[in-house]
N, C-alpha and C positions, 0 to 999 in steps of 0.2 A: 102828276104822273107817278106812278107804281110800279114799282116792275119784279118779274116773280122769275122762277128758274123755269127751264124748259123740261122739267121731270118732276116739279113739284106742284102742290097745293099751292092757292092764293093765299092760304093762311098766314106765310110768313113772307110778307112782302119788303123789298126796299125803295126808299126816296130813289131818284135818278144820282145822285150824289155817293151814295151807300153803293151804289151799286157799279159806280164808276172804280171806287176805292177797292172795295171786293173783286171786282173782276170777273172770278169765275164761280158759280152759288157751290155751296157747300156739299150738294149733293149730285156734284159732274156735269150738272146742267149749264144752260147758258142763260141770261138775264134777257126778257123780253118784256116788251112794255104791257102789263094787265091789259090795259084798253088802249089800243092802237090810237094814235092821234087822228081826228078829223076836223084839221084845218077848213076851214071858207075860203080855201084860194082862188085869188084874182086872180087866173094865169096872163092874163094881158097887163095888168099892174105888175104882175108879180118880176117878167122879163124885162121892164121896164129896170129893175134893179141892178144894184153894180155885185161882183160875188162876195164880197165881204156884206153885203145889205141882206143877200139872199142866205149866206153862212147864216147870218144871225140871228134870221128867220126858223129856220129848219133848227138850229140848237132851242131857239125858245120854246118850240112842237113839245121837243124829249125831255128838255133838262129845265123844268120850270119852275125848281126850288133855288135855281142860281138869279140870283137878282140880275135885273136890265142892265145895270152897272158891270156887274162883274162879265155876263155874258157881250157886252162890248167892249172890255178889256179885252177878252180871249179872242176873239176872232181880232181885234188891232194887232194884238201880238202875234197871232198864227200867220194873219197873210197881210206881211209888209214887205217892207224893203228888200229882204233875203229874198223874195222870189225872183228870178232875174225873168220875168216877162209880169207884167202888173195887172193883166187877165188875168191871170192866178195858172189859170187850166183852159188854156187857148184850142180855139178851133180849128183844124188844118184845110185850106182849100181843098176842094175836092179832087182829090187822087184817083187813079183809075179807079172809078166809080163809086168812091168811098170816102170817109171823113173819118182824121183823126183826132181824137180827144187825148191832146198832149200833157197828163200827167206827171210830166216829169221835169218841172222848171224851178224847184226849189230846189234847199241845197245838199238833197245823197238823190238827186235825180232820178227816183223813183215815186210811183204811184203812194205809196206810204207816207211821204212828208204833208201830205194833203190832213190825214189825219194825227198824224204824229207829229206835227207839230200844232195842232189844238190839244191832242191828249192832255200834256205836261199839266195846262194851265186850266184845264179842267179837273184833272185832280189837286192842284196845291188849292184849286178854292174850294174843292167836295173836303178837302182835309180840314178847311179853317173852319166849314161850314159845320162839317161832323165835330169841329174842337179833339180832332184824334189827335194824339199823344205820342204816336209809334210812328216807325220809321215805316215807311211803304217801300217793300221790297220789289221790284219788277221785276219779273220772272217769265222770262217766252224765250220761245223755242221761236227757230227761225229757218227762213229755208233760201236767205240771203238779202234782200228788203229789209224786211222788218228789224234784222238790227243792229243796220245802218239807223235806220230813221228814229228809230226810240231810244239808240243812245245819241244820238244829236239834239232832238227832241227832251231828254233827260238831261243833257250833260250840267254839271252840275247843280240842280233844281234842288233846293235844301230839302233834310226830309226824307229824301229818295236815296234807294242804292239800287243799281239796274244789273242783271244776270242775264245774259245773252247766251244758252245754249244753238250751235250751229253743226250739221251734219260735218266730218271729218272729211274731205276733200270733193264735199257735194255743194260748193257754193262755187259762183266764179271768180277769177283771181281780182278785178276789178273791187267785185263786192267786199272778199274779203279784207281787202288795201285798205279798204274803206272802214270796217270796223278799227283794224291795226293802228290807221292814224288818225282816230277820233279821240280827241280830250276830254279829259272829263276826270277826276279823283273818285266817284259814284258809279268810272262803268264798269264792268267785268264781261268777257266772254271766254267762253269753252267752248271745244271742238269734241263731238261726240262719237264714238267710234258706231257709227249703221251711216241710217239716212234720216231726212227730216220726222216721217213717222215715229221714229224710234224717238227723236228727241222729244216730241211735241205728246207723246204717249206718257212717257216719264215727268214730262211737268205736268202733265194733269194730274197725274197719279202722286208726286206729291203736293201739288193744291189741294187735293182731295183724303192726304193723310191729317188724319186727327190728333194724331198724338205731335206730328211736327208743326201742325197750327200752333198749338198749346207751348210749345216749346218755346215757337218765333215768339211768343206772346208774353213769355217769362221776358224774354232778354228788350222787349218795347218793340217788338218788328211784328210785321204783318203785311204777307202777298197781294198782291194786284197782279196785272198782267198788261201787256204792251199789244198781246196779239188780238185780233178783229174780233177774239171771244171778249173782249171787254167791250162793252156797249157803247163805254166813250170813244171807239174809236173806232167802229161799225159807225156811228150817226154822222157825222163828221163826210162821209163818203158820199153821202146820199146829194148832198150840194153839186156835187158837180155834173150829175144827172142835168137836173134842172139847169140850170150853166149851160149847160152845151146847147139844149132846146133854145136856151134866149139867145145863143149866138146866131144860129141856125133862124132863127124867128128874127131876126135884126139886119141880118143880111137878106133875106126874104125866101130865102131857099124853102121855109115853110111859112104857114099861115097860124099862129095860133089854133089852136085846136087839134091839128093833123098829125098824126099818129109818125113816130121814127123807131129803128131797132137800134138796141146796142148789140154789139160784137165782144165779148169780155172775155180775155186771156184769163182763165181760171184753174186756182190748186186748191187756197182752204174754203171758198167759195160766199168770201167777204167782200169782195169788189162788187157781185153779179148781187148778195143778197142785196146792197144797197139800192143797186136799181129796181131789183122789187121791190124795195120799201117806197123808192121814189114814185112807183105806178101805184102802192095804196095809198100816196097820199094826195095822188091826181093828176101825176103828168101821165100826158098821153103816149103811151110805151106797145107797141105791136107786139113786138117780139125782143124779149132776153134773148141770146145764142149764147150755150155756155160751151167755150173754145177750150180743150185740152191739148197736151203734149201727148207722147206715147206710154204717157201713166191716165188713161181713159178709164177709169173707171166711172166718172160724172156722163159722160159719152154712153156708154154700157146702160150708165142707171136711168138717164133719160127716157132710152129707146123701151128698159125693157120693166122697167118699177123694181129693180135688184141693185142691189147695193153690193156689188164683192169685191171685196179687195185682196180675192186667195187669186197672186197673180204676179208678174215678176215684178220687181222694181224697180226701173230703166231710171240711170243719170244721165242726163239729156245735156243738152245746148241750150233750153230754155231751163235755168235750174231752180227756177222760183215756183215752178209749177209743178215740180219732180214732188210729186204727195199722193197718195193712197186714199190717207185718212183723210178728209174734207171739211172741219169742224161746225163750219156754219149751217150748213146741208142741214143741219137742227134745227133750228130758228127756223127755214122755211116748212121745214116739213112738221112741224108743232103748227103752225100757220094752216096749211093745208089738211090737217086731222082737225080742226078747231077745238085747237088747245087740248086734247087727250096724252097730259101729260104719263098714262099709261102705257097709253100704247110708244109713245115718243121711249120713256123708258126701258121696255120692251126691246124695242127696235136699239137703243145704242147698246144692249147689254148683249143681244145678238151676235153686234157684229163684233164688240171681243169677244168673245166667248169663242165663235163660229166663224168671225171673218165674213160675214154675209146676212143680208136679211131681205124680204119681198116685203114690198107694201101692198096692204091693201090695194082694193081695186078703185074703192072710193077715193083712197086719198091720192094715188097715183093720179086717174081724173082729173085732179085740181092742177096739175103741174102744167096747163098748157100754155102758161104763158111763158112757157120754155121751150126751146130748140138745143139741139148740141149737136158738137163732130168735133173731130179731131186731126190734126197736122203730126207727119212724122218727122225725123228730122232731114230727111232730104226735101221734104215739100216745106218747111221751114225755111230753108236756104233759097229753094225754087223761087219761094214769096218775096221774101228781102229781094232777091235779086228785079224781078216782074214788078215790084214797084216803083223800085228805084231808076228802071230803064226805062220805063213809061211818062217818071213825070221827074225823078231824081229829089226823090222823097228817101231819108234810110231810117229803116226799123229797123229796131232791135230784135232778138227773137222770139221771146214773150208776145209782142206787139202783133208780128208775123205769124203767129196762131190764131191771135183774132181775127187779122186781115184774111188769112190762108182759108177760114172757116167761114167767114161771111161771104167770100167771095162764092166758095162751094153751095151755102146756102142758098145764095140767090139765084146760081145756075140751074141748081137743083126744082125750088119751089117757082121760080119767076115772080119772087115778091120782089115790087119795085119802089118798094116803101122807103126813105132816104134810109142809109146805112151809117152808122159812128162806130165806128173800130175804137176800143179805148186801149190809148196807146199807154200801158203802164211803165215802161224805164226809156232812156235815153239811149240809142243804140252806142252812146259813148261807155254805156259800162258793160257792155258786151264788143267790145274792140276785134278782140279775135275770129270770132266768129261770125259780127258782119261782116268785115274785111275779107272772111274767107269766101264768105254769097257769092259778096258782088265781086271779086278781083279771082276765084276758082283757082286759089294760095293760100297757105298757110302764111301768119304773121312771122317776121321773123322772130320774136320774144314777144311773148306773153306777158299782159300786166302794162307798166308804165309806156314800156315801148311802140304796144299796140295801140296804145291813143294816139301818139304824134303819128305810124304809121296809117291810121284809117283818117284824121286827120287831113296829112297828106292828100289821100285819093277822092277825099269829098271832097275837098276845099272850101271846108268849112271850117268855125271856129266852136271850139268845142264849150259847153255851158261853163259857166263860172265856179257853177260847183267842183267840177271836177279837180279846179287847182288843188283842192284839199289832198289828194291822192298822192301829191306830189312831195307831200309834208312828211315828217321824221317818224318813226313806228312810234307809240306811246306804251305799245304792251305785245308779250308773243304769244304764243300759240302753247298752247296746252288741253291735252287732250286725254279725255274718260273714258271708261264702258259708259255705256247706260245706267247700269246696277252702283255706279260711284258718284253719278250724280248729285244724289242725296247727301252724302259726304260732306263733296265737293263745295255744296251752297254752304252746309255746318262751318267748313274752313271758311271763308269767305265772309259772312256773318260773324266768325268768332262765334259760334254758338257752343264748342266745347271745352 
């Protein structure tokens, strides 16, 4: 396997390993595989499989300069014990009329830990394997998730030092509890004064500076990246696609062969590209639905082949999804041009520049194996609540745009194709705000207090993960412009 950027020539390609370490190509693009894998999948053998059998499988596709060896150390190590259910990523009964794909059973109970905790141990073996020398700096911008899970996933991994930029009061309190009392001597986070755009802007932009490459390089450092723009943690997503289908095929709700949709809570649009990647490489997938918050602009782009993001930018209740810029939207849509790393070019330098761009007509065409809509946040709330009174199921609100959006779909089209809502967090780290759904009250204190109070009115026992929250702060809050960033990482680094 080879993989090239999404705005260059094949000319200068990297191993899957190079590319894991690198993270984001030098020239702003995103690393995709030259020639997409085409497995001989058995899907009747293949469901027969446990998910750590199937993990191992789907890593072997992409990543096949890591030996048999090493590639079954990594998946031992990503999904063991820590996960407090041993499905990995469990299937929910069916709920008014719909199935959850519970991503959230590891331990920062979000959809992230799925691949953030293979990341780690796929790069210290792409490092042993590359014989690099240098410290790999982790550098992502977050918009709540992610860095949770990649300083848990990191926390002390020799080697590594991790940089967590976070929007400055755009994360939820839960989430951010959760950075604060994560250990680790390797981790750091910043609070960025905008929102996640702005942070996620500024780290590309200095990944993409040349002269602070050069610099990290003097002092033995060198960037990677934690977010879905690193390839190693895009692949990793694609398992549990497949997962869910062998669940669904095991209980007999479907027949091998027969076609299901997903329903995918979507911001930088690394969750949904995975399940494209899982339909080219054979599972039988109807329909992607790609679910937004009232920052719709993937909604917009679907219906109309425009990409704008000159449009306000709403801090929501679902805050993982609170994004503009969409990163991944690359990767497919390089896919769907086949491979016109020009026009791909074109098209991102567009939308900074302009804030907008129209696709082609041919390549918009290819996008049908998509659907969208979008949840505001009183039909958020509407959701949580309609499901929970129906069958006493609680989403989170993330979760509750998928559901809110699938449900609209099907009324809409009368597709009665089985539905899997993928359920990305655990409604326990958005406490406040389910609590407010289902109980039409505000929490009394936010934060620690809102667990035992939602707690309380489920009567249920909240995931194992969560005790963490409950642990001493290890670091505070400190907060940038955007423009001090750069600095900021220099202090940090000791690079002056």
């Amino acid at each position: 396997m080879q993989y090239r950027s999404t705005r260059g020539t094949t000319d200068q390609t990297l191993s899957s390993s190079q590319a894991v370490i690198q993270g984001l190509a030098n020239d702003g693009g995103l690393f995709v595989p030259v020639d997409f894998p085409k497995p001989n999948i058995n899907l009747s053998e293949f469901v027969k499989l446990t998910y750590q059998e199937q993990a191992r499988q789907v890593l072997g596709w992409f990543f096949d300069d890591y030996s048999a060896e090493q590639l079954d150390q990594i998946v031992a190590a990503a999904y063991g014990d820590h996960w407090d259910d041993q499905t990995i990523t469990p299937v929910s009964d069916d709920h008014a009329g719909q199935y959850y794909l519970e991503l959230f059973h590891g331990p920062t109970l979000a959809f992230k830990d799925v691949a953030l905790q293979t990341l780690p141990h796929l790069m210290t073996n792409a490092i042993k394997l590359e014989k690099v020398d240098r410290k790999i700096v982790i550098l992502t911008a977050t918009s709540g998730d992610t860095g949770t899970a990649s300083m848990c996933g990191f926390q002390d991994v020799d080697g590594t030092q991790v940089i967590v930029f976070y929007p400055h009061n755009g994360v939820a309190p839960i989430q951010l509890k959760q950075m604060f009392t994560q250990p680790g001597d390797n981790l750091n986070i910043v609070a960025v004064e905008g929102n996640f755009d702005d942070a996620q802007t500024y780290v590309k932009q200095i990944f993409n500076d040349p002269d602070f490459r050069e610099q990290l390089l003097i002092h033995h450092d060198q960037f990677s990246s934690a977010n879905s723009m690193n390839i190693g943690r895009l692949i990793p997503q694609i398992t549990y696609y497949f997962n869910a289908y062998t669940q669904l095929v095991q209980r007999e709700v479907i027949q091998v062969g027969d076609k299901v949709n997903f329903s995918v809570p979507t911001g930088n649009f690394g969750d949904i590209l995975a399940g494209y990647y899982a339909k080219k490489l054979g599972l039988p997938i109807n329909k992607l639905i790609c679910a937004s918050d009232s920052n719709n602009v993937l909604t917009d782009f679907f219906k109309t082949g425009e990409y704008d993001k000159r449009r306000d930018f709403n801090v929501t209740i679902s805050p993982s999804m609170d994004i503009l810029v969409s990163s991944n939207l690359e990767r497919l849509l390089f896919d769907a041009a086949d491979q016109d790393y020009e026009l791909i070019s074109q098209l991102m330098d567009q939308l900074t520049t302009e804030s907008h761009y129209q696709l082609p007509a041919k390549v918009y065409d290819r996008l049908s194996d998509f659907a969208a809509g979008f949840a505001s946040e009183d039909e958020i709330r509407a959701e949580i609540k309609r499901v929970f009174t129906a069958d006493h199921y609680a989403l989170d609100p993330h979760t509750a745009v998928g559901s809110y959006v699938a449900h609209q779909y099907q009324k809409e089209t009368g597709d009665s194709t089985p539905m899997i809502v993928v359920a990305t967090a655990s409604p326990y780290k958005f406490p406040e705000t389910v609590y407010q759904a289902l109980n039409d009250h505000e929490v009394e204190e936010a934060g620690l207090p809102a667990i035992k109070q939602l707690e309380k009115y489920l009567q249920t026992t909240p995931p194992a993960g969560i005790q963490t929250v409950f642990g001493p702060d290890h670091r505070t809050e400190t907060v940038v412009k955007p423009a001090e960033m750069k600095a900021k990482i220099s202090d940090i680094l000791d690079l002056n």
